[in-house]
FIBA-762402 format. One record per atom (N, C-alpha, C): atom name; residue number from 1; x, y, z. Coordinates in nm, 4 decimals. Each point is the difference from the previous one (the first is absolute). Layout:
residues N
   atom    nr         px         py         pz
     CA   NUM          X          Y          Z
...
***
This chain:
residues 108
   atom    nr         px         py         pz
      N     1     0.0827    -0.1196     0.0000
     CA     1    -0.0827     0.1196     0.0000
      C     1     0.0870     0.1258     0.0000
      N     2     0.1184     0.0038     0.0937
     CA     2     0.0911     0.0943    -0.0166
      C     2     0.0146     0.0248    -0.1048
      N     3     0.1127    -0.1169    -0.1006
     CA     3     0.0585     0.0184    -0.0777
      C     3    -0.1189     0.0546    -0.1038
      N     4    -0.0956    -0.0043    -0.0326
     CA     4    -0.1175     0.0316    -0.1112
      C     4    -0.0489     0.1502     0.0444
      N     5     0.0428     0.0525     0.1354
     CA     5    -0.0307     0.1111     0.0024
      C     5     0.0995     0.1146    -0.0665
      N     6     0.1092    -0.0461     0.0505
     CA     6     0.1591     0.0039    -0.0501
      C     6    -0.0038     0.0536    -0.1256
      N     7    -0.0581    -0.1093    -0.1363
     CA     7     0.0049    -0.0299    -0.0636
      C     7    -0.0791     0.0640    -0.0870
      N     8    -0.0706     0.0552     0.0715
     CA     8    -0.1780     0.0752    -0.1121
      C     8     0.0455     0.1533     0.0808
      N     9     0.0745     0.0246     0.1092
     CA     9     0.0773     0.1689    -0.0383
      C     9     0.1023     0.0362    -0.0438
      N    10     0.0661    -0.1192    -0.0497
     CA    10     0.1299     0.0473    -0.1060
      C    10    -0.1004    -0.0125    -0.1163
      N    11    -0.0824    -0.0531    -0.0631
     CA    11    -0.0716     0.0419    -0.1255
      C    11    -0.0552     0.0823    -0.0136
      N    12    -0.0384     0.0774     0.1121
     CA    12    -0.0800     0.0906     0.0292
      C    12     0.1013     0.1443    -0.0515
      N    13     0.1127    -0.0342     0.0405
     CA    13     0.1204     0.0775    -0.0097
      C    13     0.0429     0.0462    -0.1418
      N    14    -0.0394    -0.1325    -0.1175
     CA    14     0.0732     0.0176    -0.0921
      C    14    -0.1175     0.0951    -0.0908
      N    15    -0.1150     0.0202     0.0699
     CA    15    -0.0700     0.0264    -0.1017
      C    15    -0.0055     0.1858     0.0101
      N    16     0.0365     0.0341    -0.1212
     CA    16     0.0362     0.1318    -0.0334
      C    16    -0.1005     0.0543    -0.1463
      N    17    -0.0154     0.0990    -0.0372
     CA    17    -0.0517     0.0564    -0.1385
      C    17     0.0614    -0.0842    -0.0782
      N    18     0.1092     0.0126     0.0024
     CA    18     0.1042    -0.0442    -0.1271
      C    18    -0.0744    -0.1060    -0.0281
      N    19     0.0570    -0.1462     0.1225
     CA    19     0.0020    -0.1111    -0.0031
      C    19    -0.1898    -0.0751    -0.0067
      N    20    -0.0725     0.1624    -0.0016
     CA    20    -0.1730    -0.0687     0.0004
      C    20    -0.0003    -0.0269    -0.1511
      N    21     0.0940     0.1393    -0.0848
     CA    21    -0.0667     0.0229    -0.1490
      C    21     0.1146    -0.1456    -0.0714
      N    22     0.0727    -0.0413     0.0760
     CA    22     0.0851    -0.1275    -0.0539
      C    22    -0.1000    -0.1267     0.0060
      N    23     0.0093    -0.0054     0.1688
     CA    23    -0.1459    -0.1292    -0.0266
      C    23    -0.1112     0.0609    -0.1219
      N    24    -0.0464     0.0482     0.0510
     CA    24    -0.1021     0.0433    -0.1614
      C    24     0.0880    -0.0404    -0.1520
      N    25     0.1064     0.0315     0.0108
     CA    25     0.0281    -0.0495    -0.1414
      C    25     0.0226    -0.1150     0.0178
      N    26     0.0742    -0.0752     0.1188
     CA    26    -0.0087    -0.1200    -0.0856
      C    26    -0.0763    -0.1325    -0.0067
      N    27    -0.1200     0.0604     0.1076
     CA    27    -0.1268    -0.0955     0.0049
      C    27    -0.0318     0.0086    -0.1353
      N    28    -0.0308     0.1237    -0.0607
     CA    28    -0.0466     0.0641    -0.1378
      C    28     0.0675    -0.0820    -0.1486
      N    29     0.1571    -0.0454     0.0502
     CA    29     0.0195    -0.0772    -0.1192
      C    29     0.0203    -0.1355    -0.0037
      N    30    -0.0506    -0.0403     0.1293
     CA    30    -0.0607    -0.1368     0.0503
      C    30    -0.1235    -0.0423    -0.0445
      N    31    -0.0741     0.0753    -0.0160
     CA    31    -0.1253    -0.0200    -0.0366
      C    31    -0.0155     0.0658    -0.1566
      N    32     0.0613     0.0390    -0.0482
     CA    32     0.0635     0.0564    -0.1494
      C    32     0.0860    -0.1406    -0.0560
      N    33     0.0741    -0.0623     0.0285
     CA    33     0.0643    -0.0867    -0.0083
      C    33    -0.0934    -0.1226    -0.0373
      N    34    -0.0398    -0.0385     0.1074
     CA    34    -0.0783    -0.1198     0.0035
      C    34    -0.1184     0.0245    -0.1327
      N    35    -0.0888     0.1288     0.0366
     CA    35    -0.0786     0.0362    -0.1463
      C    35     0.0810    -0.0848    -0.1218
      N    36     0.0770     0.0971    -0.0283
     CA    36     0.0365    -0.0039    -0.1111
      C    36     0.1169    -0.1486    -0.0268
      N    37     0.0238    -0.0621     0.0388
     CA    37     0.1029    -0.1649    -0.0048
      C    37    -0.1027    -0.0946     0.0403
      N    38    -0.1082     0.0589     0.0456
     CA    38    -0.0763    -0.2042     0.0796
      C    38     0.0542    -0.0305     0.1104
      N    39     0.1175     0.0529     0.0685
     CA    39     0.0536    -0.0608     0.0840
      C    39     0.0288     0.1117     0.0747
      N    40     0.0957    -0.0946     0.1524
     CA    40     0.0362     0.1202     0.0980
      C    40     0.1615    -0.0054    -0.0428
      N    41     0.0371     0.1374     0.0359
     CA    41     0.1313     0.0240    -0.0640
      C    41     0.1321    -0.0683     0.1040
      N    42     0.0801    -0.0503    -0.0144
     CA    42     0.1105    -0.0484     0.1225
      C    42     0.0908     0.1678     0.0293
      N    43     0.0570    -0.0127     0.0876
     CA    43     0.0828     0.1127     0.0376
      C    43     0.0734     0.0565    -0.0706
      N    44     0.0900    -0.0667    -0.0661
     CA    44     0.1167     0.0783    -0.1358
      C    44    -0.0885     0.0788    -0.0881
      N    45    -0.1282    -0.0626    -0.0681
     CA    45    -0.0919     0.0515    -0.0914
      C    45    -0.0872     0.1227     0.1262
      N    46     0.0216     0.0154     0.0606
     CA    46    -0.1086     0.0902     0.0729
      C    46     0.0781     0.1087     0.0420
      N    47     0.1388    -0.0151     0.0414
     CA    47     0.1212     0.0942    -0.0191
      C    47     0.0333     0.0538    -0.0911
      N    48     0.0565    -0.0886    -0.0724
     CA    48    -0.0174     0.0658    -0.1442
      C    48    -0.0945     0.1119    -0.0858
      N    49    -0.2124    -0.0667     0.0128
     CA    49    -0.0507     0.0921    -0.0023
      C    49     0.0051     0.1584     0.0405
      N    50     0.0477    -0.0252     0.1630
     CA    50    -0.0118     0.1327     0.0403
      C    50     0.1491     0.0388     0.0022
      N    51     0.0906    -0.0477    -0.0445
     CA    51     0.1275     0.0983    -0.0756
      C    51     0.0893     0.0193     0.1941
      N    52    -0.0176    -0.0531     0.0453
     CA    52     0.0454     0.0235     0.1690
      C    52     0.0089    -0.1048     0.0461
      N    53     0.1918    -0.0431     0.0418
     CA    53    -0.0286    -0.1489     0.0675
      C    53    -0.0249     0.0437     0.1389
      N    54     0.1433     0.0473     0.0460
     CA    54     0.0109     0.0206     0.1609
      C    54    -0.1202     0.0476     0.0382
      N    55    -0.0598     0.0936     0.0212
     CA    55    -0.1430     0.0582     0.0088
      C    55    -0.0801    -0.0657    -0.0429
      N    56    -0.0255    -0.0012    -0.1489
     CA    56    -0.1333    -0.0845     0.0140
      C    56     0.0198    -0.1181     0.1067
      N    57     0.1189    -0.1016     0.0241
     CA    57    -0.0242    -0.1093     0.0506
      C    57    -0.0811     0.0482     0.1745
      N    58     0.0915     0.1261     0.0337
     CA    58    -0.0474    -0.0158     0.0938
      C    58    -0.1505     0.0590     0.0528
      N    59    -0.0882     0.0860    -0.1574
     CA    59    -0.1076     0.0171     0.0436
      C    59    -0.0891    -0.1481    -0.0083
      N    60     0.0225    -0.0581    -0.0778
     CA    60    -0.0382    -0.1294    -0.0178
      C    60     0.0294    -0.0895     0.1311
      N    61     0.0288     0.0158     0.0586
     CA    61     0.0416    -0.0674     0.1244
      C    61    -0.1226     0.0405     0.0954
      N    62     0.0194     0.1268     0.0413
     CA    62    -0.0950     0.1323     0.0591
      C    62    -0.1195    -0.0301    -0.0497
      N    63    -0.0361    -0.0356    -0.1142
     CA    63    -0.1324    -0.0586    -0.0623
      C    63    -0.0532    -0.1305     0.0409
      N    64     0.1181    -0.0712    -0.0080
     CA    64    -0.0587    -0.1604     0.0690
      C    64     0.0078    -0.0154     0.1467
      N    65     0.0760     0.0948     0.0856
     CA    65    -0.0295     0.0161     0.1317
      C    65    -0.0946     0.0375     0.0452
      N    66    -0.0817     0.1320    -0.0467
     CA    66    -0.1243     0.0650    -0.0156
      C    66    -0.1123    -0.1079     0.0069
      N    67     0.0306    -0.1209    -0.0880
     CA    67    -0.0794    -0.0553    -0.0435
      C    67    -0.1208     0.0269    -0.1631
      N    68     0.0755     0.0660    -0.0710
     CA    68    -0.0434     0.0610    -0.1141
      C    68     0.0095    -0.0968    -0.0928
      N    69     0.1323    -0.0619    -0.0268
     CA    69     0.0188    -0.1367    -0.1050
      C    69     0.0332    -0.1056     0.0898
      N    70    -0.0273    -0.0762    -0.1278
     CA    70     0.0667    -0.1911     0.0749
      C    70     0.0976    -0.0243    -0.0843
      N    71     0.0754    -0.0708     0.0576
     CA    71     0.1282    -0.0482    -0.0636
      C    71    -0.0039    -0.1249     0.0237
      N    72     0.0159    -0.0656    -0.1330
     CA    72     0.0110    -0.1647    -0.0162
      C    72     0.1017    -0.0513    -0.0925
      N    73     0.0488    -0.1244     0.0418
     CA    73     0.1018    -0.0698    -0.1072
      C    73    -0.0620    -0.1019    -0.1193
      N    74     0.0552     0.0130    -0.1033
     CA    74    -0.0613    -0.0967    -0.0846
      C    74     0.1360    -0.0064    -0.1149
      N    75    -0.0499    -0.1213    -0.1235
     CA    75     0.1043     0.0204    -0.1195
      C    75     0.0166     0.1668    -0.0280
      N    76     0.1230    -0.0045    -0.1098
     CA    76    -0.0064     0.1414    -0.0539
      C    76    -0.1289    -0.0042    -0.1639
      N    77     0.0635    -0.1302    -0.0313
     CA    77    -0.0894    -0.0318    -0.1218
      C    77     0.0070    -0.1041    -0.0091
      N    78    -0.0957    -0.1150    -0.0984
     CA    78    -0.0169    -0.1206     0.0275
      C    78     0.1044    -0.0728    -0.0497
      N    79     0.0582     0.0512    -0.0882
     CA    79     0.1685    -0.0782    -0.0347
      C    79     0.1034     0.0453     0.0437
      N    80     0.0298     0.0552     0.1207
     CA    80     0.1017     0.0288     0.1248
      C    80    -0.0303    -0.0388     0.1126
      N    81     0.1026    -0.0436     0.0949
     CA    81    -0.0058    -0.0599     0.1127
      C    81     0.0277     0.0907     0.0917
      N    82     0.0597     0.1637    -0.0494
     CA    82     0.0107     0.0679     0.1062
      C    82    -0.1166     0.0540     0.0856
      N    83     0.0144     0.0099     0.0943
     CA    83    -0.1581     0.0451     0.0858
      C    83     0.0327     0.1795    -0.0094
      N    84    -0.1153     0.0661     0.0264
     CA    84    -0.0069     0.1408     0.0406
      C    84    -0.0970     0.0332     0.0513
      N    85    -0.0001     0.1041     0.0713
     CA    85    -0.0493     0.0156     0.1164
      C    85    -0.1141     0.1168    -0.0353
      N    86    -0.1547    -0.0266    -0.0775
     CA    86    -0.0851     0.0815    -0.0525
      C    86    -0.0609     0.0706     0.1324
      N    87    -0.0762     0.0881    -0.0888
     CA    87    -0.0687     0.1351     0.0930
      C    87    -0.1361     0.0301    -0.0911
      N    88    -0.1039     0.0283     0.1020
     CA    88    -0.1239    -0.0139    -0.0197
      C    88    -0.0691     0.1060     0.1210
      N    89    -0.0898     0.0850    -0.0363
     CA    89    -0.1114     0.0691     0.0838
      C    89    -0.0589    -0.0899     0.0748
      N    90     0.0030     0.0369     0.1232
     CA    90    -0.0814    -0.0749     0.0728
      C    90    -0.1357     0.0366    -0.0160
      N    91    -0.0752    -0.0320     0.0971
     CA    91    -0.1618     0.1300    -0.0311
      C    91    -0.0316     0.1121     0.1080
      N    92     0.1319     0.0009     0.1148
     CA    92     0.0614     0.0952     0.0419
      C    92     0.0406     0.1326    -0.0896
      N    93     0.1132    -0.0743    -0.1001
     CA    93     0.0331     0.1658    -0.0618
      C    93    -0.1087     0.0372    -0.1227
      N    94    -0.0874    -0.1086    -0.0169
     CA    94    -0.1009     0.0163    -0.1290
      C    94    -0.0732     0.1156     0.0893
      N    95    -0.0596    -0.0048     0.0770
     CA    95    -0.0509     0.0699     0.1135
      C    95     0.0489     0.1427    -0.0073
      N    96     0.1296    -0.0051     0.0546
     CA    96     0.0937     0.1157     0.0041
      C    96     0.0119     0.0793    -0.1436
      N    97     0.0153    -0.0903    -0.0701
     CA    97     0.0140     0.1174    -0.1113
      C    97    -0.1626     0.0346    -0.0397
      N    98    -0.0941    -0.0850     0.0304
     CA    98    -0.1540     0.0789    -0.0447
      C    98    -0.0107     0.1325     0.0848
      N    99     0.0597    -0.0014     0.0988
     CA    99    -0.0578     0.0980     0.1404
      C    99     0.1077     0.0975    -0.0856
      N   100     0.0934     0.0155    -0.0249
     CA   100     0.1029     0.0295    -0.0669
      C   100    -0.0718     0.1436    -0.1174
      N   101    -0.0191    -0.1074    -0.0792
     CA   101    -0.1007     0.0829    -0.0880
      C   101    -0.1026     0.0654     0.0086
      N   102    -0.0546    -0.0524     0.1237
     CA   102    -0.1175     0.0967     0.0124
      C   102    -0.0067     0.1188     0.0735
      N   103     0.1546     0.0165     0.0638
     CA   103     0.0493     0.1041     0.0813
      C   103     0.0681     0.0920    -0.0992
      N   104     0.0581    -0.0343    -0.1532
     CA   104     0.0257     0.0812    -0.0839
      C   104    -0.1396     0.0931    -0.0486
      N   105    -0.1167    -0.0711    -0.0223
     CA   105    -0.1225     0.0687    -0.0541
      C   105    -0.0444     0.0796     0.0491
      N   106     0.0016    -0.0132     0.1583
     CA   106    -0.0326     0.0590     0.1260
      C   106     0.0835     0.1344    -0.0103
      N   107     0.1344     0.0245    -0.0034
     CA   107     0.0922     0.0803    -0.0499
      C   107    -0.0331     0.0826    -0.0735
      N   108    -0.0565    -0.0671    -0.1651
     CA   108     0.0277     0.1086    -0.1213
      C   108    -0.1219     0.0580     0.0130
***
């Protein structure tokens, strides 16, 4: 119980303007991603997307701590044996980014 209290005010910590309009992007090309491939994107491809390793990795981190995405292992493709480690909206950040949007409308 400590440690989870611990644990949910250092996240509490990381969350800044910057690092809100980052989660926003990269829930945004998580769910952009998946649209458009059929699939959920693995990490290199989701880095890549957003052009930011060090950072993105670690808003992506900040995202699955949050509880915004899930992170799961599977093949990379069906004729490779390497595994990678995909990323997917939970219905946490599906959530988050609707409330998201509707706080932009609210705005303009």
């Amino acid at each position: 119980m400590r440690y989870q209290l611990l644990v949910t005010h250092m996240v509490h910590e990381k969350l800044t303007p910057g690092s809100l309009r980052a989660l926003v992007r990269l829930l945004t090309a998580v769910e952009d991603f998946s649209l458009a491939q059929g699939r959920d994107p693995y990490t290199r491809e989701l880095l890549g997307v957003l052009r930011s390793w060090g950072y993105g990795e670690s808003i992506l981190l900040l995202a699955w701590d949050l509880g915004l995405v899930e992170r799961y292992d599977d093949y990379c493709n069906e004729r490779s044996r390497r595994v990678c480690r995909f990323n997917r909206l939970s219905e946490r950040g599906r959530e988050f980014l609707r409330h998201y949007g509707e706080l932009l409308k609210l705005l303009s």
